[in-house]
C-alpha positions in Angstrom: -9.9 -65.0 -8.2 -8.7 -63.9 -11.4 -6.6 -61.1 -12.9 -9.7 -59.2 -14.4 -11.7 -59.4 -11.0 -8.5 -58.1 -8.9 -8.0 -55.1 -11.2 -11.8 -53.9 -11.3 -12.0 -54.3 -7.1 -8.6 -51.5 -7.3 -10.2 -49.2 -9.6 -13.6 -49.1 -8.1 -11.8 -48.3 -4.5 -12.1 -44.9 -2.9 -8.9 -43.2 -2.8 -7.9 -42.2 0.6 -8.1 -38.8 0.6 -12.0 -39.0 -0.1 -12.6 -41.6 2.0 -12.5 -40.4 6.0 -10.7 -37.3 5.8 -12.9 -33.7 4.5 -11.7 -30.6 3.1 -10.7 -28.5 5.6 -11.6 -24.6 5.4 -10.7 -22.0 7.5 -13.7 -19.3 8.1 -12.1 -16.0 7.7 -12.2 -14.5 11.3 -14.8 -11.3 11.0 -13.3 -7.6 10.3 -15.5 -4.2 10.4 -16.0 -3.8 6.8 -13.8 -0.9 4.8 -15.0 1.4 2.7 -11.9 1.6 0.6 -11.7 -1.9 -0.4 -10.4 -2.7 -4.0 -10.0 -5.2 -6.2 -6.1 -7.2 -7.3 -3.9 -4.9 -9.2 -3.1 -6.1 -12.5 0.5 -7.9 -13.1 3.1 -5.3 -12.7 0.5 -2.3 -11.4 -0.3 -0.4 -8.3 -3.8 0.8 -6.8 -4.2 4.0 -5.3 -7.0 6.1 -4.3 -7.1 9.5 -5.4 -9.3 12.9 -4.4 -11.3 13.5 -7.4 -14.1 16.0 -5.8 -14.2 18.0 -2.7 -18.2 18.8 -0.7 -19.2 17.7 -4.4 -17.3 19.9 -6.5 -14.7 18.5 -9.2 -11.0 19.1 -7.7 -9.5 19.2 -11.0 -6.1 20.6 -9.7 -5.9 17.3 -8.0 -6.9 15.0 -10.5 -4.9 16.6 -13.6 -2.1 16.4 -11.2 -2.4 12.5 -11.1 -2.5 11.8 -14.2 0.1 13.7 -15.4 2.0 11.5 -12.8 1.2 8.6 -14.4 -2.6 7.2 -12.9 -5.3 6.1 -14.6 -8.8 5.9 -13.2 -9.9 1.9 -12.9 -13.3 1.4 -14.4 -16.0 -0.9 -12.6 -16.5 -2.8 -16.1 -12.9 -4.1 -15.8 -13.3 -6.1 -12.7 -17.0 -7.6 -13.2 -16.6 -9.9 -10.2 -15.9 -6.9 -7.6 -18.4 -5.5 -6.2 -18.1 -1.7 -5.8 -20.0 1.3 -5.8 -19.4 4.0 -9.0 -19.4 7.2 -10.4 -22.5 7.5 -11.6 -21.8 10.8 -13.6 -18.9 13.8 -14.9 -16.0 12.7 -16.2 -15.1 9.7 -14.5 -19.0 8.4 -14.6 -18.2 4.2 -14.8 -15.0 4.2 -12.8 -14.5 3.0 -9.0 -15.4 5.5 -6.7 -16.3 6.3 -3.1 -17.0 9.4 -1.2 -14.9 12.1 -3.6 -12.1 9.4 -3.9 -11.5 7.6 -7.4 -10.0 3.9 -7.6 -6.3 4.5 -9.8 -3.7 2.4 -11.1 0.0 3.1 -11.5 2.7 1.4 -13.2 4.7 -0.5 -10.3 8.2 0.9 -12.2 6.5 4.5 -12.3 6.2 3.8 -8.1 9.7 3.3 -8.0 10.9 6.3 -9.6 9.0 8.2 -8.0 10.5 6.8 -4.5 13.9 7.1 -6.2 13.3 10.8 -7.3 11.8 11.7 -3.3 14.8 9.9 -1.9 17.4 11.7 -3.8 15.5 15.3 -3.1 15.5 14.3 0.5 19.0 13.3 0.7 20.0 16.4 -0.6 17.9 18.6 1.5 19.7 16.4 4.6 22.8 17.4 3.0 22.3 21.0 3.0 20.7 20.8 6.6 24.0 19.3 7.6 26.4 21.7 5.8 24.8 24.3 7.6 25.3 22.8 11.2 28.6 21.3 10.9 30.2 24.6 9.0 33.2 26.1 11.0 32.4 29.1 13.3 29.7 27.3 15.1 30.1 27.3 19.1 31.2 24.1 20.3 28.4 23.8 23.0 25.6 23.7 20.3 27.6 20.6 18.8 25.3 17.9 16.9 26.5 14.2 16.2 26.0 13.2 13.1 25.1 9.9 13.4 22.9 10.0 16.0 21.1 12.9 15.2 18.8 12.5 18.4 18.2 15.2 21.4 17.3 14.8 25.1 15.6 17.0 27.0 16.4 16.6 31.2 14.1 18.7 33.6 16.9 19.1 36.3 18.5 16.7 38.3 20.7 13.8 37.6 19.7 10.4 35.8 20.6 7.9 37.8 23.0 6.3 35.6 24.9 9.7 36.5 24.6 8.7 39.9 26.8 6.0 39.7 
């Protein structure tokens, strides 16, 4: 056997991979279908669903509200491989909607401000909450640890690790 003849019988073989072993693919176990499903975010945004009409009347308040946050309808055209039911008419005719609610994106750094903003509000709400219970004067049977910040409530008795 020559050089030429070894080479072609190499070439010609089936790699291993095809030969005895198939693809294997996992059927996607079955879930009750959502009515809120959306498409991927783009890179670097966030998807929300927002109230844009209430019993069929326009809830502007709401909707001016969001956008001055920062949200931006999503429009059906931009994701032609999702299907997805839309606003057929107003103002947001052409964008993802279902049931009153409008398909919104959200600059993923806008998020986080916005969680940064909330936390610092709620930190100093806690603050003030805490200068108020822990000021002098108060009785020393109403005391509250700080830490913990937990209550019991016993309905007579003793617990049995009291017991002991």
């Amino acid at each position: 056997m020559d050089k030429t003849t070894k080479n072609v019988k190499n070439t010609t073989r089936a790699s291993r991979e095809t030969e005895g072993r198939e693809k294997e693919t996992r059927r996607k176990p079955w879930a009750p279908p959502s009515a809120l499903d959306a498409p991927e975010p783009p890179e670097g945004y966030h998807h929300r669903w927002i109230r844009h009409e209430v019993r069929g009347q326009p809830d502007t308040k709401n909707m001016s509200a969001k956008i001055r946050e920062g949200y931006e309808p999503v429009r059906a055209d931009e994701y032609p491989e999702f299907e997805s039911p839309v606003v057929e008419d107003g103002k947001h005719a052409g964008c993802i909607g279902v049931g009153g609610l409008i398909l919104a994106r959200i600059p993923e750094e806008t998020v986080k401000e916005r969680e940064d903003h909330f936390k610092i509000r709620t930190e100093g709400q806690m603050d003030a909450v805490d200068n108020d219970l822990f000021r002098d004067g108060t009785h020393p049977s109403m005391s509250v640890h700080k830490p913990n910040r937990q209550t019991r409530v016993t309905m007579g008795g003793t617990r049995k690790a009291d017991e002991k």
